[in-house]
C-alpha positions as CSV (number, residue, x, y, z in Angstrom):
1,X,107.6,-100.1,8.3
2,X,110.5,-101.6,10.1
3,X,108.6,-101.9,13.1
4,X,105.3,-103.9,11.5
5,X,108.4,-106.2,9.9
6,X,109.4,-106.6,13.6
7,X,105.9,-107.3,14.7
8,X,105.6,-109.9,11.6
9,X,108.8,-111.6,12.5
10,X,108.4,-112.6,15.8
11,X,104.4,-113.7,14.9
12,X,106.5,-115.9,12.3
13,X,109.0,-117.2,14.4
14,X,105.7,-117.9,17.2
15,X,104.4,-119.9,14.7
16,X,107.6,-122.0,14.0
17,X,108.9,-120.3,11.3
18,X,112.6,-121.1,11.5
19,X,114.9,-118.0,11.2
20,X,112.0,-115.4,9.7
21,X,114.6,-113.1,10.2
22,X,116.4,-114.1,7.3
23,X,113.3,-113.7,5.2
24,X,113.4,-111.1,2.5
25,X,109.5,-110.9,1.3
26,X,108.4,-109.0,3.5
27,X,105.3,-106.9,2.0
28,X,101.8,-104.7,3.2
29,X,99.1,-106.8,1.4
30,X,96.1,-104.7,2.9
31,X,95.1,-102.2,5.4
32,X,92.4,-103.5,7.1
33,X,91.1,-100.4,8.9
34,X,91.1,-98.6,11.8
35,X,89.1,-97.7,15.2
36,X,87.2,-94.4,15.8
37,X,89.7,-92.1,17.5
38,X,88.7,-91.8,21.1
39,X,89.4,-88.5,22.8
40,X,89.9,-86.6,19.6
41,X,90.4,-83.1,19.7
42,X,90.6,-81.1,15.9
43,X,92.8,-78.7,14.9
44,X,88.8,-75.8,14.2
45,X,89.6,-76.0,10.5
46,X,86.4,-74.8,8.8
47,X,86.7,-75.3,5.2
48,X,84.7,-78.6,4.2
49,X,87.8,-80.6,2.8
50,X,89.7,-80.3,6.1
51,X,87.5,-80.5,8.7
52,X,87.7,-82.8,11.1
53,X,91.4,-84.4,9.5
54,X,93.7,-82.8,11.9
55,X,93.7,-84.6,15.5
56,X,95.5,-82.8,17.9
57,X,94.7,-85.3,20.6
58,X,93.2,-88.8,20.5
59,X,94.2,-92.7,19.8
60,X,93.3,-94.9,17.6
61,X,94.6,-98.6,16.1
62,X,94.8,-99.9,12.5
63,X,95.1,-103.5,11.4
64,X,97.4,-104.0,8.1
65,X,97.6,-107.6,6.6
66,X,101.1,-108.3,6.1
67,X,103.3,-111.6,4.4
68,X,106.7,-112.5,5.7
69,X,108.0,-116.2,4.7
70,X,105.4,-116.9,3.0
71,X,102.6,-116.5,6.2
72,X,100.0,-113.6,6.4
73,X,99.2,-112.3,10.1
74,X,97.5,-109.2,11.2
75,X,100.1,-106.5,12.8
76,X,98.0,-104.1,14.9
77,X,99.4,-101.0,15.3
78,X,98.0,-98.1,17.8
79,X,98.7,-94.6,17.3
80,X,98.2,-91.5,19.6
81,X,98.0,-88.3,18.1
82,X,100.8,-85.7,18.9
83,X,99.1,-82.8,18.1
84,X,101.8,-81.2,15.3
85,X,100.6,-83.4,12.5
86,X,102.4,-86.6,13.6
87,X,101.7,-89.5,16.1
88,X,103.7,-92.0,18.3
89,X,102.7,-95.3,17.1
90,X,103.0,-98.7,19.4
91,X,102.7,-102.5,18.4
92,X,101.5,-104.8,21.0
93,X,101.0,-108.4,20.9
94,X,98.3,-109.5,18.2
């Protein structure tokens, strides 16, 4: 979360917000969904649940509708799977 308020503050401050730092209202309004993973590798689970949920590799982005002072923007955020049930995440400009 601290990093999609990052992203959100500077697209507020791009679009003249003055000092979006200093706003406090901050809030996910909707995730907007995500990309098919590319390269995806699966952890071979076989039971029907769980199949196919566990990447070990691949990348992806998701698109989350967030408000800061007042403005929405879209924060798009790409993940890359770590393969231990985790990911490294990275924001780039929107």
């Amino acid at each position: 979360m601290p990093g999609v308020s990052e992203a959100a503050t500077i697209q507020a401050s791009h679009a003249g917000i003055q000092q979006p730092g200093g706003c406090k209202d901050f809030k996910v309004l909707k995730f907007l969904g995500a990309t098919p993973i590319d390269h995806a590798t699966w952890l071979p689970l076989m039971q029907p649940l769980v199949a196919i949920t566990y990447p070990l590799t691949g990348v992806w982005s998701e698109d989350w509708n967030v408000s800061l002072c007042g403005r929405v923007s879209t924060v798009k955020i790409e993940f890359t799977a770590d393969g231990m049930g985790g990911a490294y995440w990275h924001m780039g400009p929107n």
